[in-house]
Backbone as XML, in Angstrom:
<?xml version="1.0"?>
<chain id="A" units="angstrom">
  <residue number="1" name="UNK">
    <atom name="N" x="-8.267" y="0.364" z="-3.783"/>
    <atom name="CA" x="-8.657" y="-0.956" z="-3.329"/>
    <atom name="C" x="-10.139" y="-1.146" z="-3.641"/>
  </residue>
  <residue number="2" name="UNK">
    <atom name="N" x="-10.467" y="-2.566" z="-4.031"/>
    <atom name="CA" x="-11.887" y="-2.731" z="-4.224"/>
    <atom name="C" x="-12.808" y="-3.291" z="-3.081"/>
  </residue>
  <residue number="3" name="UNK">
    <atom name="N" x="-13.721" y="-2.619" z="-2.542"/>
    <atom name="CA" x="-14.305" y="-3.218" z="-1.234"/>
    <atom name="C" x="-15.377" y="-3.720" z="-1.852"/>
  </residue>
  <residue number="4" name="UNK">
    <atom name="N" x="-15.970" y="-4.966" z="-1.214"/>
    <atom name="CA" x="-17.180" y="-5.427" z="-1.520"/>
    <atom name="C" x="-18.013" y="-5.292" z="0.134"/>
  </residue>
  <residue number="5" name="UNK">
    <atom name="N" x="-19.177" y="-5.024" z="-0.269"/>
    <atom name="CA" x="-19.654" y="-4.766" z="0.977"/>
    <atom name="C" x="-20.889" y="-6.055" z="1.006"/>
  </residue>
  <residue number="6" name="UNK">
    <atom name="N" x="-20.752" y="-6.735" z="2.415"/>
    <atom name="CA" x="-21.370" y="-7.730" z="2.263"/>
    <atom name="C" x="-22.780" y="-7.356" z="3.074"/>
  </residue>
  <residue number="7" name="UNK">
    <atom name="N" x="-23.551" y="-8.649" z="3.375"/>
    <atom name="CA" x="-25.415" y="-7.789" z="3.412"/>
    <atom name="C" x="-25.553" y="-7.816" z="4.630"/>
  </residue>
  <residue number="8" name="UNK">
    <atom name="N" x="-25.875" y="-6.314" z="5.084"/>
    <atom name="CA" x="-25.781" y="-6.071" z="6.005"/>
    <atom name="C" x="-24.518" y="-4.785" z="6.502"/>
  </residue>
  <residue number="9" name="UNK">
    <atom name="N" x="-24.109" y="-4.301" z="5.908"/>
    <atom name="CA" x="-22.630" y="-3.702" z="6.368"/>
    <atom name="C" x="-23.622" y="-2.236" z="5.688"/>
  </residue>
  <residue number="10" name="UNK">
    <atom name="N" x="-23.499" y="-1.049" z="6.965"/>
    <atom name="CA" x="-24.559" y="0.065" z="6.466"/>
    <atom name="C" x="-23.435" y="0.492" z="4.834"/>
  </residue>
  <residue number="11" name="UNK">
    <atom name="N" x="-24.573" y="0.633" z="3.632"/>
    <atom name="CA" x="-23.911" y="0.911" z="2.434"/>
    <atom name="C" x="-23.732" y="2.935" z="2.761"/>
  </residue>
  <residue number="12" name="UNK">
    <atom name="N" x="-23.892" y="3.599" z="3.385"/>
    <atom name="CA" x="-23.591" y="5.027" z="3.514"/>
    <atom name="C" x="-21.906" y="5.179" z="4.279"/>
  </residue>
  <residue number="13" name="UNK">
    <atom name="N" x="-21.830" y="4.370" z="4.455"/>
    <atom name="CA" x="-20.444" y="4.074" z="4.828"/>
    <atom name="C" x="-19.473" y="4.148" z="3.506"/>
  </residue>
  <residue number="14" name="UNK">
    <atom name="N" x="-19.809" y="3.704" z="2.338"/>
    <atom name="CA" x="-19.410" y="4.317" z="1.326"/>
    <atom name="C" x="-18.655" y="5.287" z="1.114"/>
  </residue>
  <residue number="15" name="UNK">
    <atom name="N" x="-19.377" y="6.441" z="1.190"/>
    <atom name="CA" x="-19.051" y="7.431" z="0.703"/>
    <atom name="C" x="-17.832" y="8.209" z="1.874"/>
  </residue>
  <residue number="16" name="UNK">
    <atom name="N" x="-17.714" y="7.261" z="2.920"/>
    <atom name="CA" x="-16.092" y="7.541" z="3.532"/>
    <atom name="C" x="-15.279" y="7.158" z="3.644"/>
  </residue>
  <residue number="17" name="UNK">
    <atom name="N" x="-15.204" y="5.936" z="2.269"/>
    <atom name="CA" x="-14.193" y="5.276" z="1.942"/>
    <atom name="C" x="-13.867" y="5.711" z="0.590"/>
  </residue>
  <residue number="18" name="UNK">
    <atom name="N" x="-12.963" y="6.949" z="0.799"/>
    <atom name="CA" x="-12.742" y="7.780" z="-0.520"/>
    <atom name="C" x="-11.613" y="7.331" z="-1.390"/>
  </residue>
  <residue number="19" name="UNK">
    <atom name="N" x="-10.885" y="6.764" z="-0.609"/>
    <atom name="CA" x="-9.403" y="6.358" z="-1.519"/>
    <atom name="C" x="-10.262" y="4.502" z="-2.425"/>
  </residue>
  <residue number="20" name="UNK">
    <atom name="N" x="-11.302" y="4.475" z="-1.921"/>
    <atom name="CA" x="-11.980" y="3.249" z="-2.706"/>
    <atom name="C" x="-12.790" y="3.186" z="-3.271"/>
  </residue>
  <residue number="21" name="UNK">
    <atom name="N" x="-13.104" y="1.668" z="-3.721"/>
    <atom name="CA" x="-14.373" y="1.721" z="-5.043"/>
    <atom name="C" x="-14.862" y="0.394" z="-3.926"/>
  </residue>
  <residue number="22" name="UNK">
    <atom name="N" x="-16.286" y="1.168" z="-4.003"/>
    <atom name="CA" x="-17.088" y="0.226" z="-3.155"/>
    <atom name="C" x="-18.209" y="-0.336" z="-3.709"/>
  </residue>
  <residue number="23" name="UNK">
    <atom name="N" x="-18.147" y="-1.426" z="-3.627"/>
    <atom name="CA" x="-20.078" y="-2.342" z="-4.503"/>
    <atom name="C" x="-20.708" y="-3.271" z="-3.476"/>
  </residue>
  <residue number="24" name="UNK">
    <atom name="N" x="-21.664" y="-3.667" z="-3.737"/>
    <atom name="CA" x="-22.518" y="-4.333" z="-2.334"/>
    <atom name="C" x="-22.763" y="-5.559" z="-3.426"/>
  </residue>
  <residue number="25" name="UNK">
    <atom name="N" x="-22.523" y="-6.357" z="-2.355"/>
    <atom name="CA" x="-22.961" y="-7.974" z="-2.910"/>
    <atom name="C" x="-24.621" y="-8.184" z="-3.769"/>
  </residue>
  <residue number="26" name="UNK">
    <atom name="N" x="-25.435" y="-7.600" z="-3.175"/>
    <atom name="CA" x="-26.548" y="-7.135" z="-3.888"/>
    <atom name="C" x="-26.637" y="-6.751" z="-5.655"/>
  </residue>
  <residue number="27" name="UNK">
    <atom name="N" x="-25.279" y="-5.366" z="-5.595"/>
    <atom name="CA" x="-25.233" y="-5.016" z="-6.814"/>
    <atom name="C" x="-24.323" y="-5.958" z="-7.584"/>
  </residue>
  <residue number="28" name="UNK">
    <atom name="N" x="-23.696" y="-6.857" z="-7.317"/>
    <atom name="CA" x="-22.727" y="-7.648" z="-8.147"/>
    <atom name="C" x="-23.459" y="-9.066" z="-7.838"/>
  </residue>
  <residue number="29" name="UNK">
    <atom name="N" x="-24.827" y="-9.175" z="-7.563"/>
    <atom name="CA" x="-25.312" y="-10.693" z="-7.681"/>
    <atom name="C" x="-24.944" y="-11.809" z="-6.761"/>
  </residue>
  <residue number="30" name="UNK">
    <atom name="N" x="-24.359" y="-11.440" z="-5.549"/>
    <atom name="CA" x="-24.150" y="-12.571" z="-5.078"/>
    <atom name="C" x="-24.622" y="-12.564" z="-3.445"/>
  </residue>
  <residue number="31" name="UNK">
    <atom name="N" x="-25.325" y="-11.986" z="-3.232"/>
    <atom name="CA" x="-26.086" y="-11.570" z="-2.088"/>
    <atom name="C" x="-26.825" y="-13.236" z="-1.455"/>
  </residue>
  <residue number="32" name="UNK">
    <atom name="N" x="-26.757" y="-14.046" z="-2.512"/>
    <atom name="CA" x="-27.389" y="-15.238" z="-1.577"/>
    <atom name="C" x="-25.977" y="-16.481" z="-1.359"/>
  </residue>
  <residue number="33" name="UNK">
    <atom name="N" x="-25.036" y="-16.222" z="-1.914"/>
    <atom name="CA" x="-24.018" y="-16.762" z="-1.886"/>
    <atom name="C" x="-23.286" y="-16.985" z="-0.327"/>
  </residue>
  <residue number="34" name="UNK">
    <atom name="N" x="-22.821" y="-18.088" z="0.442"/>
    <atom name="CA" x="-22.243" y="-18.545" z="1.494"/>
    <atom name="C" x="-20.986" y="-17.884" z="1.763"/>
  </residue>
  <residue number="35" name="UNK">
    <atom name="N" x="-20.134" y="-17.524" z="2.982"/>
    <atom name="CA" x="-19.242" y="-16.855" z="2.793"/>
    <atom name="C" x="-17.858" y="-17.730" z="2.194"/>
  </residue>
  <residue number="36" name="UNK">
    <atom name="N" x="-17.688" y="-19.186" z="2.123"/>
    <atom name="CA" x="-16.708" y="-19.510" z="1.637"/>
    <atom name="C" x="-16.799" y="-19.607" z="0.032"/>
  </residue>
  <residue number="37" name="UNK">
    <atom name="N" x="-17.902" y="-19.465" z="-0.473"/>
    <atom name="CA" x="-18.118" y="-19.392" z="-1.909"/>
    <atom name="C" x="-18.007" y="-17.827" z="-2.031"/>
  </residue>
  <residue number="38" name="UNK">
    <atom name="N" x="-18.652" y="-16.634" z="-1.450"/>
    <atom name="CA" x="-18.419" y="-15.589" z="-1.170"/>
    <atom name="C" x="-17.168" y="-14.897" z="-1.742"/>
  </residue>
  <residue number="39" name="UNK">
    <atom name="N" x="-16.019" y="-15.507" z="-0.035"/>
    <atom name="CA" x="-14.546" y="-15.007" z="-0.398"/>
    <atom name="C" x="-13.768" y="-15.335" z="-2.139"/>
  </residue>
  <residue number="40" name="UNK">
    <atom name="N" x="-14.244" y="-16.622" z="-2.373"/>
    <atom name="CA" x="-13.761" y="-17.087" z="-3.898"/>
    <atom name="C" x="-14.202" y="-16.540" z="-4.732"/>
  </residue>
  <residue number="41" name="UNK">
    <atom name="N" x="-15.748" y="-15.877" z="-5.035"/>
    <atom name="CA" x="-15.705" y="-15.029" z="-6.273"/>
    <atom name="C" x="-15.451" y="-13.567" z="-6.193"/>
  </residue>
  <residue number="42" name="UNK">
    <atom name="N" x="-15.578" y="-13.054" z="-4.545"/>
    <atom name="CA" x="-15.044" y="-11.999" z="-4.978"/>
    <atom name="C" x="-13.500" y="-11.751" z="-5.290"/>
  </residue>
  <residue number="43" name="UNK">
    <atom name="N" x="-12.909" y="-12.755" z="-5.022"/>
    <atom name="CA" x="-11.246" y="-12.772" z="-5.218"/>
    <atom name="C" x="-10.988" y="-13.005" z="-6.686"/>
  </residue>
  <residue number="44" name="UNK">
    <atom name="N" x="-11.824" y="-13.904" z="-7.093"/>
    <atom name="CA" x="-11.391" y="-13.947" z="-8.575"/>
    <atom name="C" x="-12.390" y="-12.790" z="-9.608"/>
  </residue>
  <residue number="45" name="UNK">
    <atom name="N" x="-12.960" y="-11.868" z="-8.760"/>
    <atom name="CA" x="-13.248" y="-10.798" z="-9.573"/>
    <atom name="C" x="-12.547" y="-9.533" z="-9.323"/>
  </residue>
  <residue number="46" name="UNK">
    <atom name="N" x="-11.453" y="-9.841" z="-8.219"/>
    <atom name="CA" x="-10.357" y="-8.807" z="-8.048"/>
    <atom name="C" x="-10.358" y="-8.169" z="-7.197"/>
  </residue>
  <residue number="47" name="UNK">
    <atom name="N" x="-11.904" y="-7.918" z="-6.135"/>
    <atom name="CA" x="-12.117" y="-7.556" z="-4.959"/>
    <atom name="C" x="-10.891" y="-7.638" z="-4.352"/>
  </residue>
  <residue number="48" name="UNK">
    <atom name="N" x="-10.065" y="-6.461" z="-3.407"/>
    <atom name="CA" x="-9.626" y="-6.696" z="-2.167"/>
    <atom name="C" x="-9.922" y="-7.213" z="-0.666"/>
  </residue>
  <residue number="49" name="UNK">
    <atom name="N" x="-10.955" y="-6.421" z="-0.472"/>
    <atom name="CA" x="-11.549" y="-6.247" z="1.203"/>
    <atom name="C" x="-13.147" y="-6.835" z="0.869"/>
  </residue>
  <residue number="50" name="UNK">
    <atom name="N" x="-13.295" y="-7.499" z="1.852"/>
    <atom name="CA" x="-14.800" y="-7.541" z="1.964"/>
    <atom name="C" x="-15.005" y="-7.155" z="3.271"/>
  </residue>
  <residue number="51" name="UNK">
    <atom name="N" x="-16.286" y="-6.124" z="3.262"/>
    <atom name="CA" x="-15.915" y="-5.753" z="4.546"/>
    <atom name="C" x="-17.927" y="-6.186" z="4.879"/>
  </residue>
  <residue number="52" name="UNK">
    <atom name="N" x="-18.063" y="-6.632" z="6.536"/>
    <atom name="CA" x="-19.461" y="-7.677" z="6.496"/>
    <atom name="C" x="-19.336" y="-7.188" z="8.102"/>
  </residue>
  <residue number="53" name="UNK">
    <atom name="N" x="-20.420" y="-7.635" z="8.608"/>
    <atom name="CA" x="-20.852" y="-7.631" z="9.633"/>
    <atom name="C" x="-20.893" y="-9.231" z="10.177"/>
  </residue>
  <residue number="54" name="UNK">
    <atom name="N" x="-20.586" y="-10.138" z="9.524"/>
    <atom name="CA" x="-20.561" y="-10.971" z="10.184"/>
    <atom name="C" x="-19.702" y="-11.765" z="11.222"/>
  </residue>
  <residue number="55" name="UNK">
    <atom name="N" x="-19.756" y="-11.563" z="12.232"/>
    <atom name="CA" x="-18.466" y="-11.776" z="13.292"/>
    <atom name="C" x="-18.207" y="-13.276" z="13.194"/>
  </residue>
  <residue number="56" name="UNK">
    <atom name="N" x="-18.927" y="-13.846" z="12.849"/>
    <atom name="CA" x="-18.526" y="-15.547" z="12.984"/>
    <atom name="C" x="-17.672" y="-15.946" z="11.561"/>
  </residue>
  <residue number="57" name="UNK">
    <atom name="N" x="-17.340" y="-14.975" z="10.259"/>
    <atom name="CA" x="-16.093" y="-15.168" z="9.430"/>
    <atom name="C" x="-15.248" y="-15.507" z="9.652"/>
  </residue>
  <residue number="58" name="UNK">
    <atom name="N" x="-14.436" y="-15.040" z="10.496"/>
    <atom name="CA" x="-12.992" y="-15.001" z="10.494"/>
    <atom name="C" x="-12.735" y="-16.487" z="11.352"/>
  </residue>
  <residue number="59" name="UNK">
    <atom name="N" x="-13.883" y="-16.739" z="11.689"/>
    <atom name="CA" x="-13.391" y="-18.057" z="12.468"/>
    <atom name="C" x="-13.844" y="-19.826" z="11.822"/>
  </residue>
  <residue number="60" name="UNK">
    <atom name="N" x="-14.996" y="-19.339" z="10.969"/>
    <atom name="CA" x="-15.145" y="-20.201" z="10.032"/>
    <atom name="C" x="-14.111" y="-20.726" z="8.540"/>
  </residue>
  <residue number="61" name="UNK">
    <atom name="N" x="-13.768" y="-19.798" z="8.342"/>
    <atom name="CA" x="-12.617" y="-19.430" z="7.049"/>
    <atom name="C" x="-11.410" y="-19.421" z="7.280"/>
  </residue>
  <residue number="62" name="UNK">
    <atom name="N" x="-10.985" y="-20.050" z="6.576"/>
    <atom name="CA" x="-9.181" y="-20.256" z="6.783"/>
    <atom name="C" x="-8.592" y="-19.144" z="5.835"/>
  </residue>
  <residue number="63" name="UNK">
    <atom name="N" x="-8.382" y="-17.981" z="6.154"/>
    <atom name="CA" x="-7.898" y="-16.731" z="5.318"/>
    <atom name="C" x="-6.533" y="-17.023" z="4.916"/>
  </residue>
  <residue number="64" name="UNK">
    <atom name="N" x="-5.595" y="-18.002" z="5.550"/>
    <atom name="CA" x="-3.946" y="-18.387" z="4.742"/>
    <atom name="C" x="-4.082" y="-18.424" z="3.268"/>
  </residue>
  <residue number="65" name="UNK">
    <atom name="N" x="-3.251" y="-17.544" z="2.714"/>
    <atom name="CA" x="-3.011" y="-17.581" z="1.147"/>
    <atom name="C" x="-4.204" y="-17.216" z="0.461"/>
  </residue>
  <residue number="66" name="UNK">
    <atom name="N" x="-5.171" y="-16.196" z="1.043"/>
    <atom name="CA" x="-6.359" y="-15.515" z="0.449"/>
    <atom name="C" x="-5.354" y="-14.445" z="-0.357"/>
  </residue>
  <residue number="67" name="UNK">
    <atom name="N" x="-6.302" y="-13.774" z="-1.456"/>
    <atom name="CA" x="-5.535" y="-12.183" z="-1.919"/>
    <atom name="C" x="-6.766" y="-11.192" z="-1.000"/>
  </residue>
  <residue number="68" name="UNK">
    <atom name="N" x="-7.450" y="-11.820" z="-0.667"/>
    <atom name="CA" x="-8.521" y="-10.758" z="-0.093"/>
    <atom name="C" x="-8.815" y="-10.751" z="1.184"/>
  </residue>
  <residue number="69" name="UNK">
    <atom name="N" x="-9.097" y="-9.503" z="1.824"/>
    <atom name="CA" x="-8.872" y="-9.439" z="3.233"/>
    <atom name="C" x="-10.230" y="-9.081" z="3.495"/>
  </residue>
  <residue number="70" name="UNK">
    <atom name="N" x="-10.282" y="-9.343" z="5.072"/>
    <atom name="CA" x="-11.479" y="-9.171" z="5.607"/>
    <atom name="C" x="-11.608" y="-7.882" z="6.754"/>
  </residue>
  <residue number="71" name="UNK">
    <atom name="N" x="-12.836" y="-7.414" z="7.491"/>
    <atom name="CA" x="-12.764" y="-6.216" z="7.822"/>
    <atom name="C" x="-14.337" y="-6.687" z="8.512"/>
  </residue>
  <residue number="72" name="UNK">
    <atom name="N" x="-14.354" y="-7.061" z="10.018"/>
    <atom name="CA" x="-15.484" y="-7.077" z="10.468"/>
    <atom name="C" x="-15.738" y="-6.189" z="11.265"/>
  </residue>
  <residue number="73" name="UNK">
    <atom name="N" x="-17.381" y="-5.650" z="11.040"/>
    <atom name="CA" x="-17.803" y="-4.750" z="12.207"/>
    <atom name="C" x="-19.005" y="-5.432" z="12.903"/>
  </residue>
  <residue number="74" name="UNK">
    <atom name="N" x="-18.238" y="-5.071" z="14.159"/>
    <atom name="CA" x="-19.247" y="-6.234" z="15.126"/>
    <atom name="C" x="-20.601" y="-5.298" z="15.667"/>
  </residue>
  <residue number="75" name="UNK">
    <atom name="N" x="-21.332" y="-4.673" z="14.828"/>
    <atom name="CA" x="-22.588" y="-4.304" z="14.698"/>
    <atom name="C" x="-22.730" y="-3.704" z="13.535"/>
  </residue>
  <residue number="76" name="UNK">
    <atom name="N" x="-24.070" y="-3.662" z="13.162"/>
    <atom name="CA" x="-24.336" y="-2.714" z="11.732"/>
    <atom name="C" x="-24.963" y="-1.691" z="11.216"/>
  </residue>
  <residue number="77" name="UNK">
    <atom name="N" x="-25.624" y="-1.307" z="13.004"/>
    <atom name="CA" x="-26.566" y="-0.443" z="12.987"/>
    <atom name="C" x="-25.897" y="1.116" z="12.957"/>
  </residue>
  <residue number="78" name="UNK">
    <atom name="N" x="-26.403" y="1.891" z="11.673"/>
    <atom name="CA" x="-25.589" y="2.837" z="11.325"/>
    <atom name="C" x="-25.525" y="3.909" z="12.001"/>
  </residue>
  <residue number="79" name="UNK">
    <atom name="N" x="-26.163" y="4.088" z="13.057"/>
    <atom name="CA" x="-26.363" y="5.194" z="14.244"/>
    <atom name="C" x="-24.795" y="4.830" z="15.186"/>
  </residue>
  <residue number="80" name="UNK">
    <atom name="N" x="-24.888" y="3.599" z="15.328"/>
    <atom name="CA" x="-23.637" y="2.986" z="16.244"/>
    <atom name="C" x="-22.451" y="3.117" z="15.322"/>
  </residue>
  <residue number="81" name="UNK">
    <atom name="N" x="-22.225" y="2.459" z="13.992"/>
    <atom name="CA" x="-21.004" y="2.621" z="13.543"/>
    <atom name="C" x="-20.869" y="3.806" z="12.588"/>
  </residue>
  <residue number="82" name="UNK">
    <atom name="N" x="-21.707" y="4.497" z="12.359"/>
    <atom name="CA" x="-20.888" y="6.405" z="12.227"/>
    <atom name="C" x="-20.090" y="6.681" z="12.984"/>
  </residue>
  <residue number="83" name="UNK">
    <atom name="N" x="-20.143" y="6.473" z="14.060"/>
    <atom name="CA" x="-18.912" y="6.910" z="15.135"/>
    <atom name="C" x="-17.940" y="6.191" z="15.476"/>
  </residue>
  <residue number="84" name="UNK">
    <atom name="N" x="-17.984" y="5.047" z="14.728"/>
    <atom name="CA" x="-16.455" y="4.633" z="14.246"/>
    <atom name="C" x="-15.714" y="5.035" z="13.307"/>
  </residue>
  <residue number="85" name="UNK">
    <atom name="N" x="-16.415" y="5.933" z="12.313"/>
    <atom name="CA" x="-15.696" y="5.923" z="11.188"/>
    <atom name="C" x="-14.431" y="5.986" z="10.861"/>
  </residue>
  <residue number="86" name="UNK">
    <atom name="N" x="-13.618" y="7.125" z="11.617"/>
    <atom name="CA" x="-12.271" y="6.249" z="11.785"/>
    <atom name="C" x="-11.530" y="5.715" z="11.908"/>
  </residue>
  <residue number="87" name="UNK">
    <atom name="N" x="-12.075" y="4.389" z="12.907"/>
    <atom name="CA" x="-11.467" y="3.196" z="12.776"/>
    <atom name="C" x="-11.641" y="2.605" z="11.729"/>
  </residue>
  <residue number="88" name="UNK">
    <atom name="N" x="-12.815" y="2.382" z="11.182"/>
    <atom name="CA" x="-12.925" y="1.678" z="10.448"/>
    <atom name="C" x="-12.261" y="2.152" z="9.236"/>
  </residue>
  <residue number="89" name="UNK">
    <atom name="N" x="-12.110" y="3.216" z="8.724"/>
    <atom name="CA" x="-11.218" y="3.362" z="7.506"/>
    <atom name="C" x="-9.857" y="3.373" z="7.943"/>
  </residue>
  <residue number="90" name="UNK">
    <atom name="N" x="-9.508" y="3.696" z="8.840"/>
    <atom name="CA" x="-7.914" y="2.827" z="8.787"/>
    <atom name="C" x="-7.887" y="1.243" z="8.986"/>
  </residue>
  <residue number="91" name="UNK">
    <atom name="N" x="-9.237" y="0.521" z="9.949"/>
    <atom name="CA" x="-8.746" y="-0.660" z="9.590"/>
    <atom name="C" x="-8.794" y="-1.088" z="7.821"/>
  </residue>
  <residue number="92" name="UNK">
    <atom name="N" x="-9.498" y="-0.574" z="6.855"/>
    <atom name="CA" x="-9.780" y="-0.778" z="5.573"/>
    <atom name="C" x="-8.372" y="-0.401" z="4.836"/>
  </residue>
  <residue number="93" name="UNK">
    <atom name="N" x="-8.127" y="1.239" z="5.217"/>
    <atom name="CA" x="-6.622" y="1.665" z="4.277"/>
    <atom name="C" x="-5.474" y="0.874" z="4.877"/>
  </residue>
  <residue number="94" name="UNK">
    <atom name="N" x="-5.569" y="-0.114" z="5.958"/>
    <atom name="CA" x="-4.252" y="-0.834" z="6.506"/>
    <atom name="C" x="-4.537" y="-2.288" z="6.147"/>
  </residue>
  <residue number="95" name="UNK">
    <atom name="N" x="-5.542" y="-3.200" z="5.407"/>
    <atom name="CA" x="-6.040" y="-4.498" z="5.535"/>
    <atom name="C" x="-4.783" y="-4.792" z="4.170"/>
  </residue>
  <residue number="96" name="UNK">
    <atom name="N" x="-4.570" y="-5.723" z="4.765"/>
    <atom name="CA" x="-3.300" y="-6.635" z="3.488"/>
    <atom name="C" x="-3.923" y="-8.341" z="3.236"/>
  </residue>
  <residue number="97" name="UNK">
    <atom name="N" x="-3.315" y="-8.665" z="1.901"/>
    <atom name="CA" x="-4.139" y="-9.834" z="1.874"/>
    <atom name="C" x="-4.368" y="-11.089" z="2.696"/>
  </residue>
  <residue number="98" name="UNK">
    <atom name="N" x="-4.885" y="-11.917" z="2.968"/>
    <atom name="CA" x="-5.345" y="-12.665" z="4.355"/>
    <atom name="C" x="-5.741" y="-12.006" z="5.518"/>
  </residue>
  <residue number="99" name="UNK">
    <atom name="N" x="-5.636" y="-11.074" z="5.875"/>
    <atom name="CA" x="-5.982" y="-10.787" z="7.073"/>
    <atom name="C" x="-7.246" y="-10.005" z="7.392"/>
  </residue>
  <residue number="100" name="UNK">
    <atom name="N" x="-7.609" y="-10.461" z="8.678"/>
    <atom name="CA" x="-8.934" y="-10.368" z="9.093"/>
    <atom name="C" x="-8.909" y="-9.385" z="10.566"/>
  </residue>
  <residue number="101" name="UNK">
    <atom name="N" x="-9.863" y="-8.349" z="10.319"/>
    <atom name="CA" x="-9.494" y="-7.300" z="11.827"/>
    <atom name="C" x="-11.074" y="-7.277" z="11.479"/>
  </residue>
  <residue number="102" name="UNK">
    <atom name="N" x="-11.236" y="-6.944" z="13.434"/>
    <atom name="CA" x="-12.322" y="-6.677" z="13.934"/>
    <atom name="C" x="-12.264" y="-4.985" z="14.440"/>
  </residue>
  <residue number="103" name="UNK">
    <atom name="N" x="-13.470" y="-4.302" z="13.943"/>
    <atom name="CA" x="-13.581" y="-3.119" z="14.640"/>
    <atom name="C" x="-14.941" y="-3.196" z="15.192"/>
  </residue>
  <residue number="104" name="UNK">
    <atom name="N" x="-14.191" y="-3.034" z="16.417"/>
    <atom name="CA" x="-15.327" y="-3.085" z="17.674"/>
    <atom name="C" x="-16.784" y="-1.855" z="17.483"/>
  </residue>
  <residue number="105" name="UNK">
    <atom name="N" x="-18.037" y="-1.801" z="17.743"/>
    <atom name="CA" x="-18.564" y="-0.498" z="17.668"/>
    <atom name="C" x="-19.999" y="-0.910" z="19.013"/>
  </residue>
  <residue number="106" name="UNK">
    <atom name="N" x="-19.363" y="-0.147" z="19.861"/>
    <atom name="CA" x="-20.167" y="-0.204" z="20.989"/>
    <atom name="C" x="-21.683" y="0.591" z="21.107"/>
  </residue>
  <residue number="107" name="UNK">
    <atom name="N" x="-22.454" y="0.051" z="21.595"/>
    <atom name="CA" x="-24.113" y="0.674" z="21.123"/>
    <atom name="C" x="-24.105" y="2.089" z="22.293"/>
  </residue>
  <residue number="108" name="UNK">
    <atom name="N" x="-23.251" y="2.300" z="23.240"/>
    <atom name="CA" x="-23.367" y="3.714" z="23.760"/>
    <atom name="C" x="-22.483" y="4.830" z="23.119"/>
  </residue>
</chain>
């Protein structure tokens, strides 16, 4: 699966998403781009998952009949979500197209 990682989502998280190929909006140019222009080019560049920190997505965006799914973490600070890491890669190895999951990551 192709994850795009949007700005803000810690990029060391990477490297524990092994069954994937991960790029940051940064490295593919579109780092100033809106998220409904966002979801459209990374879909038509084949992206699966975008996975973002921004919690207000899933409610702005109408994900019906997307190919690309979403994957929010409701913080980004990488001290806090290391210790999700397994949620968060099963919510990533389970995301199907349209759909949008939140993984929670609590600051204690």
């Amino acid at each position: 699966m192709r994850v795009l990682f949007d700005q803000g989502t810690p990029v060391p998280l990477a490297r524990f998403l092994v069954k994937h190929s991960a790029r940051t909006t940064l490295q593919e140019g579109w780092d100033t781009l809106a998220n409904g222009r966002l979801l459209r080019v990374a879909e038509d560049a084949g992206f699966d998952l975008l996975l973002t920190t921004d919690n207000s997505i899933a409610y702005q965006q109408n994900l019906q009949g997307r190919k690309i799914a979403i994957v929010v973490l409701s913080r980004n600070r990488w001290r806090f979500v290391q210790r999700r890491i397994p949620q968060i890669t099963f919510a990533v190895d389970n995301a199907t197209p349209g759909s949008c999951s939140i993984v929670e990551i609590p600051v204690r």
